[in-house]
C-alpha positions as CSV (number, residue, x, y, z in Angstrom):
1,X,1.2,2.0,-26.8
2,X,1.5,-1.1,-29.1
3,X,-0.1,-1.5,-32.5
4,X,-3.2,-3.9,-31.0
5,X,-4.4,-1.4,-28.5
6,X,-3.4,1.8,-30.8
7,X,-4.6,0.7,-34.3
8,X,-6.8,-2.5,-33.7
9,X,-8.6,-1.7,-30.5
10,X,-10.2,1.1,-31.2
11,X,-11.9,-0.1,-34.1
12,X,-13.0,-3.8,-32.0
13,X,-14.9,-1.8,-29.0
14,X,-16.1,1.0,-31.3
15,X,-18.4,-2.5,-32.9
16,X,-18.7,-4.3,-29.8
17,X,-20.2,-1.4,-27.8
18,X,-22.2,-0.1,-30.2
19,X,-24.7,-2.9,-29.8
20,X,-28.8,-2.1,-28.5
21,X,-28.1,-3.1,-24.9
22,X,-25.3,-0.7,-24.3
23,X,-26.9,2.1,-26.7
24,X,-29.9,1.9,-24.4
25,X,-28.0,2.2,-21.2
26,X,-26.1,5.1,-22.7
27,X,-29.5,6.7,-23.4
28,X,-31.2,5.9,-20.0
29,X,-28.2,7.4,-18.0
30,X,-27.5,10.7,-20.1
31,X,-31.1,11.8,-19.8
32,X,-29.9,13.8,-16.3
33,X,-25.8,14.8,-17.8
34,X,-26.1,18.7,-17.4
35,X,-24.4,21.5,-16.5
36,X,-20.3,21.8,-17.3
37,X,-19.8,18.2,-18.1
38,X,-16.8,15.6,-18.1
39,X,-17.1,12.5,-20.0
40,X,-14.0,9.9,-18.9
41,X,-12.7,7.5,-21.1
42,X,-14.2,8.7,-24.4
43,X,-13.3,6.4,-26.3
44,X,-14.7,6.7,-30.3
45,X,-17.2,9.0,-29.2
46,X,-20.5,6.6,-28.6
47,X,-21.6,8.7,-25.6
48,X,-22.4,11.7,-27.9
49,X,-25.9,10.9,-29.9
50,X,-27.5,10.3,-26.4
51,X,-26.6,14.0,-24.7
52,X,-29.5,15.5,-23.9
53,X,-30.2,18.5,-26.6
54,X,-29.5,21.5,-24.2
55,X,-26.1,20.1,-23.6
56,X,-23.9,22.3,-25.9
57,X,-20.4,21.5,-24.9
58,X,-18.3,19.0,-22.9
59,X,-14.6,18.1,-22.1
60,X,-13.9,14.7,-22.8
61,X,-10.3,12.5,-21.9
62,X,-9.9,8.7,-23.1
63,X,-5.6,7.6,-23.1
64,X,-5.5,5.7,-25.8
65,X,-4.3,8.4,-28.4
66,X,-5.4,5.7,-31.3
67,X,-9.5,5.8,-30.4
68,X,-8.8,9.5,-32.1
69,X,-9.7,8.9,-35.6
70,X,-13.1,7.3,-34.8
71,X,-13.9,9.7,-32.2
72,X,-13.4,12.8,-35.0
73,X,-15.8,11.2,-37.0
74,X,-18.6,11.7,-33.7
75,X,-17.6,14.9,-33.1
76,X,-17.6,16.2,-36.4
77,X,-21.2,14.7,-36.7
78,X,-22.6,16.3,-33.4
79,X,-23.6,19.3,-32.5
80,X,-21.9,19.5,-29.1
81,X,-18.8,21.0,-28.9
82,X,-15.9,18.6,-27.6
83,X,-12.7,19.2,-26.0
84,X,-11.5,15.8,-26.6
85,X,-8.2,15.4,-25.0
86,X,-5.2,12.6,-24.7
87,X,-5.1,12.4,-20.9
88,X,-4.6,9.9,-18.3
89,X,-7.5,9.2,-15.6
90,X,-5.1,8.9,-13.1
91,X,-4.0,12.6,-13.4
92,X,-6.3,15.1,-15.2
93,X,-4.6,18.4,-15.5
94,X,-8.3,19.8,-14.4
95,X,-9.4,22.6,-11.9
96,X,-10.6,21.3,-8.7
97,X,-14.8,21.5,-8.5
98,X,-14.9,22.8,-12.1
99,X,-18.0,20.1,-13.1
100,X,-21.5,19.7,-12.3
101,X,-21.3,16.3,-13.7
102,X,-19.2,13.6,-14.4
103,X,-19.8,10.7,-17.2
104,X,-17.5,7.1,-17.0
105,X,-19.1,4.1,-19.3
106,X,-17.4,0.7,-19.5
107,X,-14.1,2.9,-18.1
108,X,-13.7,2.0,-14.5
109,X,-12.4,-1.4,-16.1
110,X,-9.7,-0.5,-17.6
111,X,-7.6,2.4,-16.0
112,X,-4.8,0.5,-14.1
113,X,-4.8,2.5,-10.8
114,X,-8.7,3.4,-10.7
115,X,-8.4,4.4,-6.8
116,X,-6.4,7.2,-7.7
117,X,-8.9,7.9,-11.1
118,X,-11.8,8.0,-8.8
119,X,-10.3,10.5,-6.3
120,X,-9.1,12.8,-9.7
121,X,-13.0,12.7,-10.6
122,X,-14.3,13.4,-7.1
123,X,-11.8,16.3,-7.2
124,X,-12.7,17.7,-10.6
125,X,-16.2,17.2,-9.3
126,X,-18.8,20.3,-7.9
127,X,-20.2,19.7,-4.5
128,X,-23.6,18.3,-4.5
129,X,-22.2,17.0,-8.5
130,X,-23.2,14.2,-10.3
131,X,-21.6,11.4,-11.1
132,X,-23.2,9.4,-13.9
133,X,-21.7,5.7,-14.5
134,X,-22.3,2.2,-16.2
135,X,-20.1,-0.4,-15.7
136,X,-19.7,-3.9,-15.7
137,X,-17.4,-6.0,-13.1
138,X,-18.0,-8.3,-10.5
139,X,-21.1,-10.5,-10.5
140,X,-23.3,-11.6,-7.6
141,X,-22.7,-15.0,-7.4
142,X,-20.3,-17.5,-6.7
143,X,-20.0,-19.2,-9.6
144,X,-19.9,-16.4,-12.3
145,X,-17.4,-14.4,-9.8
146,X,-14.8,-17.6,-10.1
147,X,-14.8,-17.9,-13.6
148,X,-14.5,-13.8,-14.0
149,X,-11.0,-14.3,-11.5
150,X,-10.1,-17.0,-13.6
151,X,-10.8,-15.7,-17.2
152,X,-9.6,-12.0,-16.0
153,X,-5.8,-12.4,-17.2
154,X,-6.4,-13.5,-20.6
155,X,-9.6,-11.0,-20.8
156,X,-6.6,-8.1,-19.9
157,X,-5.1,-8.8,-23.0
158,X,-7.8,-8.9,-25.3
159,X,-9.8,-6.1,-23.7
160,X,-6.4,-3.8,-23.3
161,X,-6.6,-4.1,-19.8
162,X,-10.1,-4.6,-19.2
163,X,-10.6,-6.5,-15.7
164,X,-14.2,-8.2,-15.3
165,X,-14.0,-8.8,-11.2
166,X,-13.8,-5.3,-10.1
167,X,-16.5,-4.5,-7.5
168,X,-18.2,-1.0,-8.8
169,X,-20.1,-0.4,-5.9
170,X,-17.3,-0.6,-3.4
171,X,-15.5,1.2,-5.5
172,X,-17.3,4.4,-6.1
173,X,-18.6,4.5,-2.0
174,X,-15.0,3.8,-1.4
175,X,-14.3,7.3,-2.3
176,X,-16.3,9.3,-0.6
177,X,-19.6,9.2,-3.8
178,X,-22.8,9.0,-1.9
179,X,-24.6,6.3,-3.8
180,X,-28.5,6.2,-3.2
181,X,-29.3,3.9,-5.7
182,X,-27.0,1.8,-8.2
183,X,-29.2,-1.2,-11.0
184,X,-27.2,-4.1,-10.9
185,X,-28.1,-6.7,-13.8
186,X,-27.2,-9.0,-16.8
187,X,-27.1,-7.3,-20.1
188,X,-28.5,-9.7,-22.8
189,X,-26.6,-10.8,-25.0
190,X,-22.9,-11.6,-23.6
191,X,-21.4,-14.1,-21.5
192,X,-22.8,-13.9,-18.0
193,X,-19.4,-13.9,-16.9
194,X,-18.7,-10.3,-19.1
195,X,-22.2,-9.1,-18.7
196,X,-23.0,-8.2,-15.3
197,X,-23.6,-4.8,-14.7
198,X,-23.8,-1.7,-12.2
199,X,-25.6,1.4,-13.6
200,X,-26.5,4.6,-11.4
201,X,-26.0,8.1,-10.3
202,X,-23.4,9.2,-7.6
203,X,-23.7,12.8,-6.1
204,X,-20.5,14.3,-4.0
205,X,-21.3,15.0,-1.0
């Protein structure tokens, strides 16, 4: 892990995301997290004020060992309990069905080989689970979707392997997430080309 995406990173999304848009979204989609609880890609801890208040504890990965100092500075400010751990998405060291839900904002982006990721979180996940996401990726038109394929290498870089045309939907439905009902819209206050998004709740079926 280089010095950008250890030491600089961390401290670029931790302003970046903590903007009213995405605190909202946070807020709307962590009303229903309950139960034993997983929160993927962690990050600097920006998930945790919006918990409800009966949630007490939860087990939390991100990969990037350098988002650790900003995420101890969440944690030691909530009152949830976190076991925040260095782990890959790809392979979580987790007991199969050991969560009633599953939390993954602005993640799905990012984690190189996010087929396998998915089938580790439907794994880890209870039957009849939750799975609580809010991503952004590919748009529904044309012309944003052609400048997303032609910004995305340069956006890899900067955003430490962030991809902007990956299809959320398809994604999640792809493996074997029941999907009733998934908002897809334009946050306000990005380029449309980095701001279209897919929020909902998965089950596993």
């Amino acid at each position: 892990m280089g010095l950008y995406s250890s030491h600089i990173f961390p401290y670029l999304m931790n302003q970046v995301m903590s903007n009213k848009a995405m605190t909202r979204s946070r807020a709307e989609l962590l009303v229903s997290a309950s139960g034993e609880i997983f929160e993927i890609g962690f990050g600097t801890g920006l998930n945790l004020k919006h918990y409800p208040s009966h949630v007490k504890k939860i087990t939390t990965a991100d990969v990037n060992a350098g988002m650790g100092k900003l995420a101890q500075r969440s944690i030691d400010a909530s009152p949830i309990e976190v076991d925040n751990r260095v782990l890959n998405g790809e392979d979580l060291p987790l007991t199969d069905e050991s969560f009633d839900t599953v939390v993954c904002t602005w993640t799905l982006c990012s984690i190189p080989n996010v087929e396998q990721a998915l089938k580790e979180l439907h794994r880890i996940l209870k039957p009849g689970g939750q799975f609580l996401f809010v991503e952004h990726g590919l748009a529904d038109n044309p012309k944003t979707q052609r400048m997303q394929h032609r910004v995305n290498p340069l956006w890899k870089l900067i955003g430490d392997g962030c991809h902007l045309n990956r299809n959320i939907t398809e994604l999640i439905q792809d493996h074997h997430f029941l999907l009733p009902d998934v908002q897809n819209f334009y946050m306000p206050g990005g380029p449309r080309f980095a701001s279209y998004m897919y929020q909902g709740v998965a089950t596993k079926g």
